[in-house]
C-alpha positions, -999 to +999 in steps of 0.1 A: -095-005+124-130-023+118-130-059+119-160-084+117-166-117+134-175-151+129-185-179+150-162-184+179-139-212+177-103-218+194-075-202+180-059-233+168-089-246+146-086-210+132-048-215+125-052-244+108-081-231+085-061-206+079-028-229+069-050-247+043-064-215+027-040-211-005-011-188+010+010-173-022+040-168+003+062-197+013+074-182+043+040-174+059+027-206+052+058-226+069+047-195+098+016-209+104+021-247+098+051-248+121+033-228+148+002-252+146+028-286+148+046-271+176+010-262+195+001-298+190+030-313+199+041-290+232+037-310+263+046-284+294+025-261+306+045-232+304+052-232+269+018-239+265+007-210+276+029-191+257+022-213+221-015-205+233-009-166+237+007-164+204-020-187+188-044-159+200-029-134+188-024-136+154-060-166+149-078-149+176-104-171+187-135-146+178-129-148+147-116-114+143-102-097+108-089-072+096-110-053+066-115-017+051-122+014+069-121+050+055-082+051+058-082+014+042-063-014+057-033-007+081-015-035+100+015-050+116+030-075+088+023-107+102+001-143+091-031-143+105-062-126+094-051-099+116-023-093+097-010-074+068+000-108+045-002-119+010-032-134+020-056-105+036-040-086+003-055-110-022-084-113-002-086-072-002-078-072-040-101-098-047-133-080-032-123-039-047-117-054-083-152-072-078-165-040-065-151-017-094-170-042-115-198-039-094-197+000-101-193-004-137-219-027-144-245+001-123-234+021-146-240+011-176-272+004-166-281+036-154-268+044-191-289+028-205-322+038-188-316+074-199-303+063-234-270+084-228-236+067-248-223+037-226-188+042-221-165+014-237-136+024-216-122-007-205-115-004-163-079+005-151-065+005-117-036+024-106-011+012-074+019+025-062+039+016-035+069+022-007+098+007+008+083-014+044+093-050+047+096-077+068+123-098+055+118-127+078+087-133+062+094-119+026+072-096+031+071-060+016+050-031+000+064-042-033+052-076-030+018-064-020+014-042-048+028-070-073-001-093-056-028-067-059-017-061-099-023-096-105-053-099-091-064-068-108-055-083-144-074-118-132-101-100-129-100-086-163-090-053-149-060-034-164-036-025-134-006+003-140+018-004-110+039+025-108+069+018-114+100+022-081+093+040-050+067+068-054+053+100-029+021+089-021+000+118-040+010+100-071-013+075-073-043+100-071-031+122-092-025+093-124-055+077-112-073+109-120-052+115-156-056+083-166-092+078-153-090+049-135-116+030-112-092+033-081-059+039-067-037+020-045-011+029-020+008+002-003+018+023+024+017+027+064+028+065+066+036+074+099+029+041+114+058+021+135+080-001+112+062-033+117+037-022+100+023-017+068-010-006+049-031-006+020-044+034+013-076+032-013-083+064-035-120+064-053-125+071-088-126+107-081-089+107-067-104+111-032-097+084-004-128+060+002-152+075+024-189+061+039-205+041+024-179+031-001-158+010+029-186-009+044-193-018+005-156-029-002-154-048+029-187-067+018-171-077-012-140-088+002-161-109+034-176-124-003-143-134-025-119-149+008-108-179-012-084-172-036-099-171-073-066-186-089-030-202-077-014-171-065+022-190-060+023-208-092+017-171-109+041-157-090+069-183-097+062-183-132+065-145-137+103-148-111+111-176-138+101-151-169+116-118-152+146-132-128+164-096-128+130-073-127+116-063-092+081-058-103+083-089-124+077-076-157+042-060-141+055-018-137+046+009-162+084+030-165+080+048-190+039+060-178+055+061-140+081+087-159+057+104-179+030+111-146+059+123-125+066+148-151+027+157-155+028+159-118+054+183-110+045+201-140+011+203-124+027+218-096+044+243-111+011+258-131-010+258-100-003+288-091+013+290-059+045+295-072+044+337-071+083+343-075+089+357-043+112+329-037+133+339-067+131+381-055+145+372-020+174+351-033+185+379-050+181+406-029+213+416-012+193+428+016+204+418+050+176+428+070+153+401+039+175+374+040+165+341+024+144+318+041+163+283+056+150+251+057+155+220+075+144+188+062+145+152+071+133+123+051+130+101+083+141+072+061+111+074+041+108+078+001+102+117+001+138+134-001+143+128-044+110+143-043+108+173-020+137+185-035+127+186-066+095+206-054+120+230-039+135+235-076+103+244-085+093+269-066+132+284-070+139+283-033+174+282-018+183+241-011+169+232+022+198+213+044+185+175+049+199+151+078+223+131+058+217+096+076+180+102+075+181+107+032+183+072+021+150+054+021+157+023+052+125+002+060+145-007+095+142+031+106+176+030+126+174+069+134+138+075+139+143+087+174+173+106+164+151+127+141+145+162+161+180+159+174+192+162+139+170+193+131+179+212+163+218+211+150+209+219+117 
């Protein structure tokens, strides 16, 4: 992960500039503010070291952030700069909808300098998300991706949040139906269940590459305070939608139609060939049909690989049961091959 510093400083000044930028989350700002009141207050030296270590660790004292690389942000879900928070979201949302803008304005410019039509296409970002969370801290991916969509619309930037839990090649494939400017997946993959992450997708449904990340992460160094009162927008849309998850902000019936367009896609691409079909019904013994094993690890996938399987017409693969639902606590990750050898 790339980070950038600043002028050093100790890690409590660094706290408590952080505890008076504008933190949308209640929970992380009580974090930070009680941390800094028990640091001032502790008198042994013990515990002091200990405050001290934890101080460092989430404000480190260089100044240290965490910012866009090529796979985007990925972080343990925490307060601190370090972190993966409601405020390094914002921050990160802030600087990629001022850097679609950016793009936009070239251009039209460039548009104009060889008289070609200028495109009136109003901008459009698309953002899907998964199941992580910290609970502790009210923190999840959902309430990343409902930060990041109103950011999106503050900047005068439509943003279609898929709606529920989505498989990750989703969001590049709507972004490219729908031609938006980006594509967000809140997201750690494979990462341990502390963490989380924030997977960018370019305007041509690839991830960000060289020299789009050092440009992103320019942007965000350049919008850090918060351009409106996160909270208050936050707790007036809970107020407006008390029963919605995505707080009146998700796109069903488009999340609907893209899954549709998406497994559709899949089925014209033409690697379905139908030898699937011919060995399921051969009554050959020597060309039986294939078996599969198949865990979800406690991840999103299982609704959706098996409706790939449909697709393609092969027989049902057999799935660990305790390892179908999707469980941001990961109880049986360790448990995984176990479950595949007695399948």
């Amino acid at each position: 992960m790339i980070v950038t510093t600043t002028t050093s400083s100790s890690s409590l000044e660094i706290a408590k500039e952080w505890a008076d930028i504008l933190d949308p989350n209640p929970n992380t700002s009580k974090y930070t503010r009680d941390l800094i009141a028990i640091a001032e207050a502790e008198s042994e030296a013990s515990s002091k070291n200990d405050i001290s270590s934890l101080l460092e660790s989430l404000f480190p004292s260089d100044g240290s952030r965490i910012t866009f690389g090529t796979a985007g942000l990925r972080s343990e879900m925490k307060p601190g700069p370090l972190g993966m928070n409601d405020v390094t979201v914002y921050q990160t949302a802030q600087g990629l909808a001022k850097y679609c803008l950016k793009m936009k304005q070239q251009q039209q410019q460039q548009q104009q300098e060889s008289n070609s039509s200028n495109s009136k296409k109003n901008l459009c970002a698309v953002v899907g998300y998964d199941h992580r969370c910290n609970p502790s801290l009210n923190i999840s991916s959902l309430s990343f991706a409902i930060l990041t969509a109103i950011v999106f619309e503050e900047a005068g930037i439509d943003c279609i949040l898929l709606d529920g839990l989505v498989l990750t090649p989703l969001v590049p494939f709507a972004l490219k139906k729908l031609d938006a400017c980006c594509g967000i997946m809140v997201t750690a993959s494979h990462n341990p269940k502390q963490d989380n992450g924030y997977k960018l997708y370019a305007s041509d449904g690839c991830q960000i590459r060289s020299p789009m990340d050092k440009d992103i992460a320019n942007e965000i160094l350049n919008n850090l305070k918060p351009w409106t009162d996160y909270e208050k927008i936050l707790d007036q849309r809970r107020q407006n939608f008390p029963n919605d998850p995505c707080l009146g902000l998700s796109r069903p019936e488009l999340t609907n139609q893209m899954l549709t367009e998406y497994f559709k896609a899949i089925k014209n691409s033409g690697l379905k060939t139908g030898q699937a079909t011919m060995i399921s019904k051969s009554n050959n013994s020597l060309d039986p049909s294939p078996s599969f094993a198949y865990t979800a690890m406690h991840g999103v996938g299982y609704q959706f690989a098996k409706k790939v399987f449909d697709i393609f017409e092969l027989p049902p693969f057999k799935a660990v049961p305790e390892q179908i639902e999707p469980d941001p606590t990961f109880p049986t990750g360790t448990y995984a091959l176990h479950c595949l050898d007695m399948l």
